[in-house]
C-alpha positions in Angstrom: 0.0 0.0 0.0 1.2 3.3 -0.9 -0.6 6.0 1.0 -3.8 4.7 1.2 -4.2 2.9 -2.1 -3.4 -0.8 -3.0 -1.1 -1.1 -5.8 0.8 -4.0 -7.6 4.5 -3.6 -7.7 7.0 -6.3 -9.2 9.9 -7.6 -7.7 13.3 -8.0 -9.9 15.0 -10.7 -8.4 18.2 -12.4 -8.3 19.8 -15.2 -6.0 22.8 -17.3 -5.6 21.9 -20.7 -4.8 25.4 -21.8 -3.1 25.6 -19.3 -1.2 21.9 -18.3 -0.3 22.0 -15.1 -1.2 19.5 -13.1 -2.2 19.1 -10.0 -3.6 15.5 -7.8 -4.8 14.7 -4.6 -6.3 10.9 -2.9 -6.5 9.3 -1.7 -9.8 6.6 -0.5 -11.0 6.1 -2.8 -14.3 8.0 -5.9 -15.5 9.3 -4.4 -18.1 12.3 -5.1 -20.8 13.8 -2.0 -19.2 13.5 -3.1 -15.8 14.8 -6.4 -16.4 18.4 -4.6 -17.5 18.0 -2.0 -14.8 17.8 -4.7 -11.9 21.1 -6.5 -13.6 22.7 -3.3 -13.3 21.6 -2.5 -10.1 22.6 -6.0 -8.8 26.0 -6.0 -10.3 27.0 -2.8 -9.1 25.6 -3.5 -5.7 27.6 -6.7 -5.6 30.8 -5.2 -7.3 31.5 -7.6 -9.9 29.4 -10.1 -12.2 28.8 -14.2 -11.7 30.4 -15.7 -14.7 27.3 -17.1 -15.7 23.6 -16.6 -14.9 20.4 -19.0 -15.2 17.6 -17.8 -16.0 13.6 -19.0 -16.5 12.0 -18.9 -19.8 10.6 -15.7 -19.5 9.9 -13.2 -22.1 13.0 -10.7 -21.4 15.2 -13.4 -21.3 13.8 -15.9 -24.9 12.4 -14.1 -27.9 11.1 -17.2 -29.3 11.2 -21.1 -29.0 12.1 -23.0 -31.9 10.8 -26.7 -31.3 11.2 -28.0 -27.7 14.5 -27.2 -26.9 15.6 -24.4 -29.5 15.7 -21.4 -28.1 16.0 -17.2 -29.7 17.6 -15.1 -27.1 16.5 -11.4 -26.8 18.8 -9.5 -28.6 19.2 -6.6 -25.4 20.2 -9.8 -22.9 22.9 -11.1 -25.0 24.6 -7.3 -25.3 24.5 -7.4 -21.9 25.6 -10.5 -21.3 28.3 -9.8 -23.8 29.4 -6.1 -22.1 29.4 -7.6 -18.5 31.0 -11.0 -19.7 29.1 -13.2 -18.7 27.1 -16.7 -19.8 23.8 -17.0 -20.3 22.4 -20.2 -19.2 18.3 -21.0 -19.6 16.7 -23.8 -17.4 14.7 -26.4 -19.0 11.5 -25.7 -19.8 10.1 -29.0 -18.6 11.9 -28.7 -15.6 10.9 -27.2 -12.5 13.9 -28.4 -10.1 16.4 -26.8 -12.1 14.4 -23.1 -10.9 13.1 -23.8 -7.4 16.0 -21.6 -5.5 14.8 -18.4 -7.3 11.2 -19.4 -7.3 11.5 -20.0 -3.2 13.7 -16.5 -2.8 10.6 -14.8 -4.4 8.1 -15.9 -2.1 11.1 -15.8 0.5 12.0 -11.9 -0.1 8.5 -11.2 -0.3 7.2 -12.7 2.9 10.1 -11.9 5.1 10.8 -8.4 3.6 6.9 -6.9 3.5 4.8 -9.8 5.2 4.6 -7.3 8.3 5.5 -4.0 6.4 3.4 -3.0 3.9 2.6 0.5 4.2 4.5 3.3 3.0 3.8 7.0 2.6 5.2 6.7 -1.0 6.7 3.7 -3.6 10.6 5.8 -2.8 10.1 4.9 0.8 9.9 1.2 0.1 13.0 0.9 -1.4 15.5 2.5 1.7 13.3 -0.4 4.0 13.3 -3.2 1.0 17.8 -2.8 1.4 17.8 -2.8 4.9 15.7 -5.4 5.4 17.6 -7.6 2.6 21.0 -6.9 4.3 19.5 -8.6 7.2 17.9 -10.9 5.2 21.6 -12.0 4.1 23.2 -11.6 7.2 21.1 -14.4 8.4 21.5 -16.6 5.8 24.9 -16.3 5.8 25.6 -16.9 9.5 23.5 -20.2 9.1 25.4 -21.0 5.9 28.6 -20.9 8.4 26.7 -23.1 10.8 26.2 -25.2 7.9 30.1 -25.2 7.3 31.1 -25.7 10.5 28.7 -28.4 11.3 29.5 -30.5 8.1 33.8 -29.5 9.1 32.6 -31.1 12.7 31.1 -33.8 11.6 34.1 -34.5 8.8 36.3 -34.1 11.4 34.7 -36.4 13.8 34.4 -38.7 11.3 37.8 -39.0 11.0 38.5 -39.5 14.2 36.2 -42.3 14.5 37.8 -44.0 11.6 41.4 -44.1 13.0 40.0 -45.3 16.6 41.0 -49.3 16.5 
């Protein structure tokens, strides 16, 4: 809600499965536009570029599929791709494990981020709380990402030490 109408507003988003980040930006529209803005946004946020990035089959990303597994790239993502240096990679389309990471950190971001906030005096309001909220958001993740680490290292290590006993 923005003032005191309800609106629809998209959110660009992007995630690294290894590592469980997640990042989000609001729009307005879904737009071609918007779908370059957010990589921008996200690689200069991040201070680099992944070598490659997976993406759905959605219409910013394939112009047009030729049979079942042919597929036309849009011309604007592939000059992108090509300035930032980095591969495209498209999931199948008749397969819906090779996208559930990006599909969770959707309803993830949106939930966590604006399940309790959802009011703002205006749409540039949302975005200062959206960051915030995402750095903790991260923060989180990666501290149980460690835990992760470290209990795996434990458990490796204990392992180990089990094995040499006699």
């Amino acid at each position: 809600m923005i003032g005191d109408e309800v609106g629809k507003y998209y959110l660009a988003v992007l995630s690294s499965p290894a590592s469980n980040f997640r990042w989000c930006y609001l729009y307005l529209n879904q737009t071609k536009d918007v779908f370059l803005d957010a990589h921008v946004k996200f690689f200069e946020m991040i201070q680099g570029v992944y070598r490659e990035v997976v993406y759905d089959n959605m219409k910013n990303v394939v112009t047009k599929f030729i049979g079942r597994t042919e597929k036309l790239l849009n011309e604007d993502l592939i000059k992108m791709a090509m300035y930032y240096g980095f591969s495209i990679n498209i999931t199948n389309c008749f397969s819906g494990n090779e996208k559930g990471h990006i599909e969770g950190s959707v309803n993830v971001l949106r939930n966590k981020i604006f399940g309790l906030k959802f009011r703002f005096d205006s749409f540039e309001d949302a975005i200062p709380y959206l960051n915030a909220d995402l750095i903790k958001l991260n923060a989180e993740s990666h501290i149980e990402l460690e835990k992760t680490f470290f209990s795996l290292t434990v458990l490796n290590l204990n392992l180990s030490v089990f094995e040499s006993l006699p």
